[in-house]
C-alpha positions, 0 to 999 in steps of 0.5 A: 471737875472743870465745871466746879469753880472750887477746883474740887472734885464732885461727890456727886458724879459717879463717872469722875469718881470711877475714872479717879480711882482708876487712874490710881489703881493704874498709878498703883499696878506700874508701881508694883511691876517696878517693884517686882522687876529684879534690881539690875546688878551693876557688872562686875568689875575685874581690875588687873594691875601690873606694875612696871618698875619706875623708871623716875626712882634713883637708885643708890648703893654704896659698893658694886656688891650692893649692885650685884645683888639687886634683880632688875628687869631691864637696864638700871643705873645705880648711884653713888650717895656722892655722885661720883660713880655710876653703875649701870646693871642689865637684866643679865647681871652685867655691870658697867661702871662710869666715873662722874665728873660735874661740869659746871656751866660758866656765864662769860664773866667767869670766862673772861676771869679764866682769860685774864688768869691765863694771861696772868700766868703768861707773864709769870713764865716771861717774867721767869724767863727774863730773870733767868736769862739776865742772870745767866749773862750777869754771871758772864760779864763778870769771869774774865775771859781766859782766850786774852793772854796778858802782857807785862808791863815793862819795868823800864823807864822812859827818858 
């Protein structure tokens, strides 16, 4: 073969036609042995899901009844459509009940609007205070006093 500048093998050396055939005859029984080997199985999987309740879910209702026919496995709150009343129910059908109040954050212009409104308020009252106490003395400086008794003017003439 190495001999042959064609790159073709030699019809005419028996030995490199014998080893050829060999080589496929060999190439071909590897080929049958893959065949006749049972195709592994893949192992069979055996899934197991169990589903915990979520916890990220809100639940609503509309009344402590809707509350009180709910089964839940651990401690759960349900809200109101509003979000004014919490109902936390546990795994022993007993409910507790919360009012809710939104507390708004305020930044320090709406503080400084709450201050000045106070004081606003605070000098309403003074101003109240004053016009009530000029009112009350007004009345007073007016009435004569009863404690002065009056004097007659006597009739006579002087010389």
């Amino acid at each position: 073969m190495f001999n042959n500048p064609f790159g073709m093998p030699n019809a005419f050396n028996p030995q490199e036609n014998i080893d050829r055939i060999n080589n496929q005859i060999n190439q071909l029984e590897n080929m049958r042995k893959q065949l006749q080997q049972p195709m592994q199985q893949p192992t069979n999987l055996t899934q197991n899901f169990q589903l915990a309740p979520n916890r990220d879910v809100i639940r609503y209702a509309n009344s402590i009844d809707e509350v009180g026919k709910d089964v839940v496995t651990g401690d759960t709150p349900f809200f109101s459509r509003d979000m004014s009343v919490v109902w936390i129910k546990n795994a022993n059908g007993e409910i507790k009940t919360y009012e809710l109040n939104e507390v708004v954050l305020k930044d320090e212009k709406d503080m400084k609007i709450d201050f000045l409104m106070a004081q606003i308020q605070e000098l309403k009252k003074g101003i109240e205070k004053y016009e009530h106490s000029t009112n009350v003395n007004g009345t007073i400086e007016n009435e004569e006093s009863t404690n002065v008794s009056e004097v007659p003017k006597s009739t006579k003439k002087s010389k």
